[in-house]
C-alpha positions, 0 to 999 in steps of 0.5 A: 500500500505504501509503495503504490502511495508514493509512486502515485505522488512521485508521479503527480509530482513529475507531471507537473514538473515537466508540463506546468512548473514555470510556465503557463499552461498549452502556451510556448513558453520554456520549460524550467528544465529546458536551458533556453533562457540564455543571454546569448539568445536574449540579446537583441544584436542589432542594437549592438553594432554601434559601440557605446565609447563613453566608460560609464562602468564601475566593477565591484570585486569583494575579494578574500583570500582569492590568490588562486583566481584573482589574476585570471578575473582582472586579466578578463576585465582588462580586455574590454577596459574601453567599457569599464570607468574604474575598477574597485577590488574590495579586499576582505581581510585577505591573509594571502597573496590577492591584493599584492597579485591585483596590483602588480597585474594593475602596473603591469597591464598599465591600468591605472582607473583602479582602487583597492579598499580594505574593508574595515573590521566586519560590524556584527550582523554582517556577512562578510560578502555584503559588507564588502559590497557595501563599502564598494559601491558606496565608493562607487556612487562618489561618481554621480555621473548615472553609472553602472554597476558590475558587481562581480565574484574574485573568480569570475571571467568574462569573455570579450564585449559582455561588459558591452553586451550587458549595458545596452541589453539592459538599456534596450530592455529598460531593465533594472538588473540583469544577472548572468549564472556563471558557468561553473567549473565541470571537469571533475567527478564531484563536479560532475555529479553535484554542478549540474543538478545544482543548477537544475535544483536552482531553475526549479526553485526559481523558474527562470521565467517567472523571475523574469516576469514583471507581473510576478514576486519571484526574484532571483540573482546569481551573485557571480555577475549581477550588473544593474544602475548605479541609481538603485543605491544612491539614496538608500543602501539596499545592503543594509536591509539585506546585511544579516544575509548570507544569500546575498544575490537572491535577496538583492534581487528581490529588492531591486524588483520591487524597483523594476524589471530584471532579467536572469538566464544562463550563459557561455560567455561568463566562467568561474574559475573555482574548482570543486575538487572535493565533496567536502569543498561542495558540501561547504558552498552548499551547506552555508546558505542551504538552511537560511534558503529554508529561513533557518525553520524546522518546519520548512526543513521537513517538507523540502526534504519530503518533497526531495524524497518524493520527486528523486528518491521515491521513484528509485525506491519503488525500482528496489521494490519490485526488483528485490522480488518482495511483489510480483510485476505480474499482477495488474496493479503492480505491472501499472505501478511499474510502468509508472516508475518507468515513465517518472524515469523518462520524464526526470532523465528528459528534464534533466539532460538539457542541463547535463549537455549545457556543461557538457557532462556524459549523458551517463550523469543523467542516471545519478540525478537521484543520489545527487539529490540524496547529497543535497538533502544530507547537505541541507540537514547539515546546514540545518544541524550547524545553525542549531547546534554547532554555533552557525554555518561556515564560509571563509573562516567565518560562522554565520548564524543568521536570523537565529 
């Protein structure tokens, strides 16, 4: 009885996530799962052919402890220097080599429309990462001559003419912010295993689609790269009511939508150089921020992770069932439950392959989308155990206990 159960919600669940998730119903728009939504197809290239001469883009690096990643960053900035007004490398009581490595690049690439900050000692009911942001653009917005911001990670690279591409996307479209999910690193096993279902994890919490509606309240951000107006923060500081956060990207976006129009989609054109080579590096980007998606609430905990059991473990389970031999296919209920099982498999292997060739891993990662999804459940009680019993969640040698 209980196996019939769950497939039956499983297969509910599947249903609506392939045919109704982010999208109105029989109309054309993308499926969540589909990765059509890239900048690559949103820009409008007519509009591209003049050049835009004058520099009126500020770039925001918060930077700490980023020896490993900053040069090739800086190096992707300077290849299109003729867009940029001044870069601003806000540096986070780094313990290494990152400032050191940034200024000699700066003298050696002759670029001299830089400042580096070091941030001052990290007030309390402040993350890290939005302190920096702070300090940053309020240097930026010392120029009031109507600037843009590029508010960038230290290990992200653009490719030629997107610092380009983003400004008159965002003038065109009459946006407020436009935030590009960087292409993460995919080279290897654990990267492979848990990247790209992170992504798809992502596009489901937040329908790319629906993100990018006006008329809609989800709001969402990748804080990789988020350009947007400089406008947005010279009368009040939008990081001072978001401080306590450690998920900076998404709840920016939410305030600058009650603003106006934004846009999120994905791209080839933006990379990040940080490599996973670990689980334990993933389980920490992940498990830092998991539980405050949920609102650090226990009860939030329980049904994501129930809804996580039924969409990617129930299915799984219900295979193990009737393979083990504890009932037989043979009879007509079980033999319908069994075809079931089949169909979520199709339909969650469909839904999940577009993002398995968007960073061009072997089909073959298609299968493991059930154990990442058990990785990402023990990632998120972990995050949740941290935050009630181990003094908060860390990132970058720093605990974060928000809202607690």
């Amino acid at each position: 009885m209980i196996p019939n159960i769950l497939i039956l919600f499983s297969s509910i669940l599947w249903f609506y996530l392939f045919f109704l998730h982010g999208r109105k119903p029989f109309s054309n728009e993308p499926y969540f799962w589909s990765t059509k939504i890239i900048f690559e197809k949103y820009i409008n290239y007519e509009i591209l052919r003049k050049k835009l001469k004058r520099p009126d883009v500020i770039v925001v690096i918060p930077a700490r402890n980023e020896e490993k990643n900053i040069s090739l960053t800086i190096k992707s900035l300077l290849k299109q220097k003729e867009q940029i007004k001044k870069i601003i490398l806000v540096n986070d009581q780094s313990s290494d080599n990152t400032v050191l490595i940034a200024k000699n690049l700066f003298y050696n690439c002759k670029f001299q429309r830089y400042k580096i900050l070091d941030t001052k000692f990290l007030p309390e009911g402040w993350s890290g990462k939005l302190w920096s942001l702070e300090q940053g653009v309020n240097e930026a917005i010392k120029d009031k001559k109507n600037n843009y911001l590029l508010l960038i990670d230290a290990d992200i690279t653009l490719e030629e003419n997107v610092i380009h591409n983003l400004k008159k996307t965002l003038i065109n479209r009459n946006l407020f912010m436009i935030s590009l999910m960087a292409k993460l690193n995919c080279s290897h096993f654990w990267e492979k295993l848990l990247i790209p279902s992170f992504i798809f994890f992502f596009q489901k919490i937040y329908p790319f689609n629906i993100v990018n509606k006006k008329t809609e309240k989800i709001a969402a951000a990748a804080g990789g790269c988020i350009f947007c107006k400089q406008s947005l923060f010279e009368k009040k500081s939008l990081f001072e009511k978001i401080k306590h956060n450690v998920i900076d990207d998404c709840n920016l976006a939410k305030l600058i939508k009650n603003k106006g129009a934004i846009w999120l989609g994905l791209t080839n054109k933006v990379h990040s150089t940080r490599e996973y080579k670990s689980l334990g590096s993933i389980w920490n980007m992940v498990s830092r921020c998991a539980y405050e998606q949920l609102h650090n609430s226990p009860l939030y905990l329980f049904f994501s992770i129930l809804g996580l059991f039924l969409i990617y473990l129930a299915w799984p389970i219900g295979f193990i069932y009737y393979f083990s031999g504890k009932s037989s296919i043979l009879s007509e209920q079980n033999y319908i439950n069994f075809c079931l099982l089949f169909t979520i498999f199709v339909i969650s292997t469909i839904c999940y392959l577009p993002t398995i060739r968007f960073y061009k891993v072997s089909k073959f990662f298609t299968l493991f989308l059930p154990i990442s999804a058990l990785f990402y459940i023990t990632m998120t009680i972990s995050s949740s155990f941290n935050f009630h019993f181990n003094s908060g969640n860390e990132w970058k040698g720093r605990k974060y206990q928000q809202m607690k």
